[in-house]
N, C-alpha and C positions, 0 to 999 in steps of 0.2 A: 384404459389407455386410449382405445380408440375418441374417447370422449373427448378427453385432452389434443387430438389431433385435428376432431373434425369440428373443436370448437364448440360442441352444443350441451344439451342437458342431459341429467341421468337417463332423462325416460328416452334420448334419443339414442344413446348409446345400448339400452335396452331395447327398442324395437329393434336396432341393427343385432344386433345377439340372437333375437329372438328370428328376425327370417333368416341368419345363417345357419340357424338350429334347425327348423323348419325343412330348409333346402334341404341339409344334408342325409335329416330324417329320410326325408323324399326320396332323393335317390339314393340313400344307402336301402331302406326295402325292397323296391324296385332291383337290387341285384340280388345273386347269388349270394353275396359274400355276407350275407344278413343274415342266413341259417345256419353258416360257422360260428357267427358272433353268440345269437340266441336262437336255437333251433324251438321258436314259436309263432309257424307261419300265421296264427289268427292275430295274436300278440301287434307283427308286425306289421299287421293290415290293420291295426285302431291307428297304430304309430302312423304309419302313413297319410292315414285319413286325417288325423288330427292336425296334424302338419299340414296339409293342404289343405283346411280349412283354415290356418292362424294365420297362413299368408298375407292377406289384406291386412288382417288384424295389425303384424306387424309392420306391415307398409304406411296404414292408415293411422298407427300413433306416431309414426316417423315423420309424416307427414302434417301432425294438427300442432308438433312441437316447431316445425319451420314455419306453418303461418300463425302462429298462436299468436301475434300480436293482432291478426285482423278477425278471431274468432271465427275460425272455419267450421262452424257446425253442424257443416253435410258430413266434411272428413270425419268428427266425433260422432254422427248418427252413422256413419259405415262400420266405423269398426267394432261401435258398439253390438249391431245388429250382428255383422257376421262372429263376433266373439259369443252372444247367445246360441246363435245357429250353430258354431261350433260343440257349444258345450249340451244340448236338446240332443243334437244327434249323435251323437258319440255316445249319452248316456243314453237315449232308450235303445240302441244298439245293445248297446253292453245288457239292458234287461230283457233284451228277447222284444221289446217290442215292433221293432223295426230291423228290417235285414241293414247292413250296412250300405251294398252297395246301393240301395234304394235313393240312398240320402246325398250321391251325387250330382245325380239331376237337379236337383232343386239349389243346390248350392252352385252348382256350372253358373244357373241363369240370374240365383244372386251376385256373383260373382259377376257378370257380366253387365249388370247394372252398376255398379259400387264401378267397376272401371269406366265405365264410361263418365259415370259423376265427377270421381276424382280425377279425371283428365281433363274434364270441362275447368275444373277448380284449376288443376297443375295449370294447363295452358294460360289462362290469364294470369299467374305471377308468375310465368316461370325466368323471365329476363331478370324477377327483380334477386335470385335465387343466385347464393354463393357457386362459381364453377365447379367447386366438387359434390355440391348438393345437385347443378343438373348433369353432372355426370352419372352419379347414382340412381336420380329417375331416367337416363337415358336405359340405361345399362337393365333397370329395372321395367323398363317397356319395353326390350327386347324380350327378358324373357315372360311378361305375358302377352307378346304376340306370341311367342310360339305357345306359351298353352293355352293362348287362345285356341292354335290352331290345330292344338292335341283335342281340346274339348268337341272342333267341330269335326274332328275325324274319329271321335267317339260314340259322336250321334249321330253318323252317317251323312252330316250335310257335306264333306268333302269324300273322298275318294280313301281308303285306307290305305296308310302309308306310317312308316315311323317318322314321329318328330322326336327330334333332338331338342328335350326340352332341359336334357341335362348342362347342354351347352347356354342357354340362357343363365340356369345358377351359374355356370362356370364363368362368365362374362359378367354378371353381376359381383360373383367371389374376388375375380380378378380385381374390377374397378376398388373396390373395396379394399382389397389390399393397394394396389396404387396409389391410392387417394392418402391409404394409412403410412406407405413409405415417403410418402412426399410429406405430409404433413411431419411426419418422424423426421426427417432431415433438416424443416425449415426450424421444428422443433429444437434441434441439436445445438443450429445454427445460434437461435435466442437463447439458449443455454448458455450458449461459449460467447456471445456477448454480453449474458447478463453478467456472467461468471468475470469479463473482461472488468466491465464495469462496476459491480462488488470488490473486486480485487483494486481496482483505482478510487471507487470510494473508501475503501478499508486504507487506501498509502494514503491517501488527501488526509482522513480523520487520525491520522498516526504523526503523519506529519505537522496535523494543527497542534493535538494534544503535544509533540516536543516540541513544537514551535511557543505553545502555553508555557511548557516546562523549563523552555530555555528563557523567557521572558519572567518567568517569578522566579528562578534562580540568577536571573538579572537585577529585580526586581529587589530580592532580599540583597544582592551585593550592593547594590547601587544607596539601598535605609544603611546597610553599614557602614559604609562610603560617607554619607551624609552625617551618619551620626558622630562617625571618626573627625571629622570636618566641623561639626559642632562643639564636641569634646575642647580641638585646638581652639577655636573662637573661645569659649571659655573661660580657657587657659592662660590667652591671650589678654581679655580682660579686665582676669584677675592679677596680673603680675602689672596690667597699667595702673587697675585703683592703688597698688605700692608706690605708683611714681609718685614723688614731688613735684617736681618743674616737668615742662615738654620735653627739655633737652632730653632729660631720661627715657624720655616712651619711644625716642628714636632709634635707640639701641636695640629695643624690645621687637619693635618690627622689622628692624632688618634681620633680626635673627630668627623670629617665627612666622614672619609672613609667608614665606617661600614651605614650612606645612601648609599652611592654609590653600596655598593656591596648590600644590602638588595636586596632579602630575601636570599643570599649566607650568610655562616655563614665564618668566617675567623680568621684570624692573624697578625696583622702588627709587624715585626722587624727591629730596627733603627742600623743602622750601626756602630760602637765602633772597638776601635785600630785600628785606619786604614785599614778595612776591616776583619780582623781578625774574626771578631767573630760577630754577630749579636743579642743582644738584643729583649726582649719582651717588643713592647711598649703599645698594645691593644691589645682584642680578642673579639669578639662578634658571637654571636648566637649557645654557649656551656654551658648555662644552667646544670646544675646537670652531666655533663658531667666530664672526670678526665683533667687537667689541662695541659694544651699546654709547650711541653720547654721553659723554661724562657730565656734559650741561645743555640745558635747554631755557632758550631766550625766551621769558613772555612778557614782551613791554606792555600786550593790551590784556592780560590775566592767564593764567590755566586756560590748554585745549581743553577743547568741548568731551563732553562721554564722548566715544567709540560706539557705534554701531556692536550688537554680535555678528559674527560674520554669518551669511544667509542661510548657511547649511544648518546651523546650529538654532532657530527661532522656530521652530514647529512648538514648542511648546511652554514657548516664554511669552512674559506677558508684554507686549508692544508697546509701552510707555516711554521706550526707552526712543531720544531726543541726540542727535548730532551726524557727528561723519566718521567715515571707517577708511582706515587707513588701507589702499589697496594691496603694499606690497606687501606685507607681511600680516594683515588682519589682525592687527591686535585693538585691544578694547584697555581705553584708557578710564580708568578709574579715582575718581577725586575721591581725597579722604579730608573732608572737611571737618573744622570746629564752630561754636559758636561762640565771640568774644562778647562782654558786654559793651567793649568798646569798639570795636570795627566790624560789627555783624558776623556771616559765614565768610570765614577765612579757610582758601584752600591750604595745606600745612605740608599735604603731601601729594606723587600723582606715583600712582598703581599701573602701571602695564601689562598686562596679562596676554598671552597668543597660545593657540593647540600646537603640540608639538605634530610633527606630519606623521608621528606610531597611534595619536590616538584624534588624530582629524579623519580614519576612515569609519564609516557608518557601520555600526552596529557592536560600535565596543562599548564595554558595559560603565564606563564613568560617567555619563549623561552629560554631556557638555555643554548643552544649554543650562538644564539643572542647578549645574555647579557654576560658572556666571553668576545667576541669577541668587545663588547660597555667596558667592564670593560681596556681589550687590549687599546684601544685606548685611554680611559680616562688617565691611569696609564702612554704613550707615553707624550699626554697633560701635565699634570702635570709633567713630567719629564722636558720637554721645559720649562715651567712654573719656576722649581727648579735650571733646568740651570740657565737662568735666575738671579736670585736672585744671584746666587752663579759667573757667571762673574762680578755682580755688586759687590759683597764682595772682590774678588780677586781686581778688580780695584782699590776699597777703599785702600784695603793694600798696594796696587802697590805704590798709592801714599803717605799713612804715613807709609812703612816700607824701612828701610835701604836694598838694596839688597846683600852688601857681610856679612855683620852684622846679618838682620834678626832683629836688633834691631827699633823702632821706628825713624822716621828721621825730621830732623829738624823743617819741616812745623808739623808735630803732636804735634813737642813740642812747637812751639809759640803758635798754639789754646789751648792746653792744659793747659799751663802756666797760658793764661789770665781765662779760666773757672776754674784753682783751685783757683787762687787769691782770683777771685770774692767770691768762694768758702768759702775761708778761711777768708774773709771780713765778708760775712753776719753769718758766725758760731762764728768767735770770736775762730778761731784752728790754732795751728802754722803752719808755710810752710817754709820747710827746700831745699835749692837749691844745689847740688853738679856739680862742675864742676874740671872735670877728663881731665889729656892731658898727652899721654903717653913721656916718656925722650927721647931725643936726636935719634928721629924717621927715620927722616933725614938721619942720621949716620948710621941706623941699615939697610934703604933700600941702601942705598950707598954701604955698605958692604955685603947685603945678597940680594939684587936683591928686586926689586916690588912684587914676588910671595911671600917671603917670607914675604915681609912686611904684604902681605894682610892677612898674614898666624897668624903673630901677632899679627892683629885688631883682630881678629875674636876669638882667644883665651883668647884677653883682653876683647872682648864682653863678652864671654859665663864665666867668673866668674864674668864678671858684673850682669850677666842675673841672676843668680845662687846665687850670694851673698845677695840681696835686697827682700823684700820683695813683696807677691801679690798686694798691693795696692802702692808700687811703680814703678813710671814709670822711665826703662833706655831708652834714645837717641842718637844715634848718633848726634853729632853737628855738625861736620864735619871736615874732615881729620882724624888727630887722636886724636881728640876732643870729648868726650861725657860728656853728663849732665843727671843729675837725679834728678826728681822732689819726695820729700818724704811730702807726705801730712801729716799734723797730728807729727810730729819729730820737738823735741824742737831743742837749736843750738846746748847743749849738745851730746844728742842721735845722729843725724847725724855728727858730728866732731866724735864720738866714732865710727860709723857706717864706715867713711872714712877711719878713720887710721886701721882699720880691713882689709879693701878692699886693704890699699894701704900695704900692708902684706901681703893679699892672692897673688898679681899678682907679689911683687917680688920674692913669693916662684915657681911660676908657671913656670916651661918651654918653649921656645916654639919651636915648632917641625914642621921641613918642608921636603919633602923627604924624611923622614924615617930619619932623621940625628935631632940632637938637636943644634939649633938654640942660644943656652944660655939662657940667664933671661933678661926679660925687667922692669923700674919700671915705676910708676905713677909722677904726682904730681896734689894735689888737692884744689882745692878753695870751701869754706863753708860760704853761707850766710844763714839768718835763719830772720823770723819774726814772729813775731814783737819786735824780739831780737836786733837785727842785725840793723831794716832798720825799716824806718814808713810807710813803703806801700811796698806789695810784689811785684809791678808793678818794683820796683827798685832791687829785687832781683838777677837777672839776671848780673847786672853790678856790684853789690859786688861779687859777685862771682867769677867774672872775674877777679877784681883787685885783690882778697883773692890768687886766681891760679897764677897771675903775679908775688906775692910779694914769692910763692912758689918756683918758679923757680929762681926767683932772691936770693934766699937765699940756692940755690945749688939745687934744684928739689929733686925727692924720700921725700915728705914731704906731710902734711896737713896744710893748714893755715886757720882763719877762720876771716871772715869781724869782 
């Protein structure tokens, strides 16, 4: 204990043990009260002796453990010498060689050398010496002045008188203990703030490990979260690769996108006049809220992306290019395709914003994260969209006439045989026109092949113009088209022709900025089950109706 208090080493906490044992030795002999204890007054006269001989001894290892860094090697030739001296005479005592009391003279005057040495040594370090290390050789020079001064009133150089040399131990006992209650207390003190501070690193390590624990049970929510969000992407996908046309993928995302974005609340708008303007085609998670623009003007294209809003980009990745809406922070999202014929087309525009339950920090749906999941989903599905839409364009490629724009001949065979059948199991007329512009020939001959193509395409576009939604015009080819008119008796289409074969001879046509003149028609009309006993024959009335046309000077209508 006292080691722990006064700071130093085993052996110093032994030399103090040992001159407390010493002392006590000393003056408990010295009384009365030491022939109650052991009635062996010779006994107690080695004890005594022995004891005031180890004195030095234990001063003098006390003292080589405080300078041991500058190797005191008088303090170790002291104590070694009087630990000899100690044990010589004590043991030829005990064999009769030597009386004891003999053996105090010679150890007074060792004794009195060994002090003087070790005070020459104390006095030069003794500033550099911990306060309670010179309290104890204070306390310990008190009591050998006084036995010094017993020694000199033992050999007659003073005057004989009692010294109180008991009162030396007792001032050394004391310092001893003061020294050992201070240290005990400053002791206590670092106890009760190590103990403070174990207790606050034990909360900090308690509180990191659930702060761990509350973050990978974040952690796993947030992969299920993502995976749940993957799953819909998917799902989504797969029910697009089912579409046919675009028109269909529209219905698809207004009714799954709003999983996708959950718990974002948003806006989907579907694209209208060819970019022009944007439509409202859903909104979700606006509740009692005031109601979103139902259209948005972009005469110079789709807004730019949206910024994420600041709070949300600690761990997104920065590529991200435009402006953020201040009032309501939302992040606009293109969902583009890729046409073969007008490059990235935006189709759709995505608005996404946090709702204000899950815009405060530290809720577990990672809202940069998911942004950046909604980014790539919205990418997917754009692929997904192309997709469908190079397959639509190819469809056209191959049932639409290219300098006409009208349908072409392979659309109209399939077509032919599905209205027939059509008009088979309904019991509905199917009216057939076949158109072939005059003396074609003649007009490229004279006006070059530019202008010719220049006349098809004007003779399309009042074809296109003139007929009806549920009828189909085709090119047949060259300067050949047919019109299939579902539902038109032989009446109504013969009427319908001779209209048509009037609008193109009133029409212009214009090539290079110059007018070209007027070109006319002649037309062939067959009609069932007027005409013919099966529409499968339709086609070749038609044909002879347009031959017997031209044969009777062309610019005419004839009908099977």
């Amino acid at each position: 204990m006292i080691f722990a208090l006064l700071q130093t080493e085993k052996k110093s906490f032994g030399s103090i043990a040992l001159f407390s044992l010493s002392s006590a030795v000393l003056l408990l002999s010295d009384s009365q009260a030491s022939q109650l204890i052991w009635n062996l007054p010779m006994m107690w006269d080695y004890l005594a002796a022995g004891s005031y001989y180890m004195l030095p001894v234990a001063m003098a290892l006390l003292l080589e453990q405080w300078f041991s860094d500058r190797r005191p090697w008088l303090i170790n030739l002291v104590w070694k010498i009087h630990l000899v001296y100690a044990v010589v005479a004590i043991g030829l005592a005990l064999m009769g060689v030597v009386d004891l009391s003999s053996t105090y003279p010679p150890f007074d005057a060792l004794l009195l050398a060994s002090l003087a040495t070790v005070t020459v040594v104390v006095v030069k370090r003794f500033r550099q010496l911990k306060i309670e290390q010179q309290i104890i050789l204070a306390a310990y020079g008190v009591f050998c002045s006084l036995l010094v001064v017993d020694m000199a009133v033992a050999h007659g150089v003073l005057p004989w008188g009692r010294v109180p040399v008991s009162w030396g131990t007792l001032v050394f006992s004391l310092a001893v203990v003061m020294i050992s209650l201070w240290h005990y207390a400053r002791t206590q003190q670092a106890l009760h703030r190590l103990n403070l501070s174990l207790e606050q690193q034990v909360t900090e390590r308690t509180q990191k490990a659930e702060s761990l624990a509350r973050r990978e049970q974040a952690r796993v929510r947030l992969l299920t979260f993502e995976n749940e969000k993957t799953r819909v992407l998917n799902d989504i996908n797969g029910e697009l690769q089912d579409c046919i046309s675009l028109n269909q993928t529209f219905h698809i995302l207004a009714r799954r996108l709003p999983d996708l974005c959950s718990p974002l609340r948003g806006r989907l708008y579907q694209r209208v006049e060819n970019g022009s303007a944007y439509e409202l085609l859903t909104r979700w998670g606006y509740a009692g809220e005031p109601e979103s623009p139902l259209r948005i003007e972009t005469p110079e294209g789709p807004p730019p992306h949206s910024q994420i809003p600041a709070r949300h980009v600690q761990d997104l990745d920065q590529s991200w290019s435009g402006w953020q809406k201040d009032e309501d922070e939302s992040l606009c999202l293109w969902i583009n395709l890729q046409s073969a014929t007008e490059g990235a087309v935006t189709m759709a525009l995505l608005f996404v914003e946090v709702p204000d339950e899950f815009a405060a920090d530290g809720t577990d749906y990672g809202v940069a994260r998911l942004f950046q999941t909604l980014s790539q989903g919205v990418q997917k599905i754009g692929i997904a969209l192309s997709s469908i839409s190079l397959r639509e364009e190819l469809q056209k490629y191959s049932y639409e006439d290219a300098l006409t724009g009208l349908k072409n001949r392979r659309y109209f065979d399939q077509l032919l045989e599905h209205e027939s059948a059509v008009a088979l199991r309904g019991d509905q007329p199917l009216s057939l026109l076949m158109v072939d512009i005059d003396h074609f020939k003649r007009f490229n001959d004279t006006h070059g092949h530019e202008a010719g193509d220049s006349a098809l395409k004007a003779v399309a576009g009042v074809l296109a113009r003139h007929f009806r939604d549920s009828d189909v015009v085709c090119r047949f080819g060259g300067e050949e088209f047919v019109i299939i008119m579902a539902g038109s008796t032989a009446k109504a289409a013969y009427d319908k022709a001779r209209e048509l074969a009037h609008a193109v001879r009133a029409m212009p046509v214009e090539h290079g900025g110059f007018e070209l003149g007027h070109v006319t028609i002649s037309v062939g009309v067959s009609s069932w089950p007027e005409c013919s006993d099966s529409p499968d024959s339709l086609l070749g009335l038609a044909d002879r109706a347009l031959y017997r046309a031209k044969e009777a000077g062309r610019d005419r209508v004839e009908i099977s």
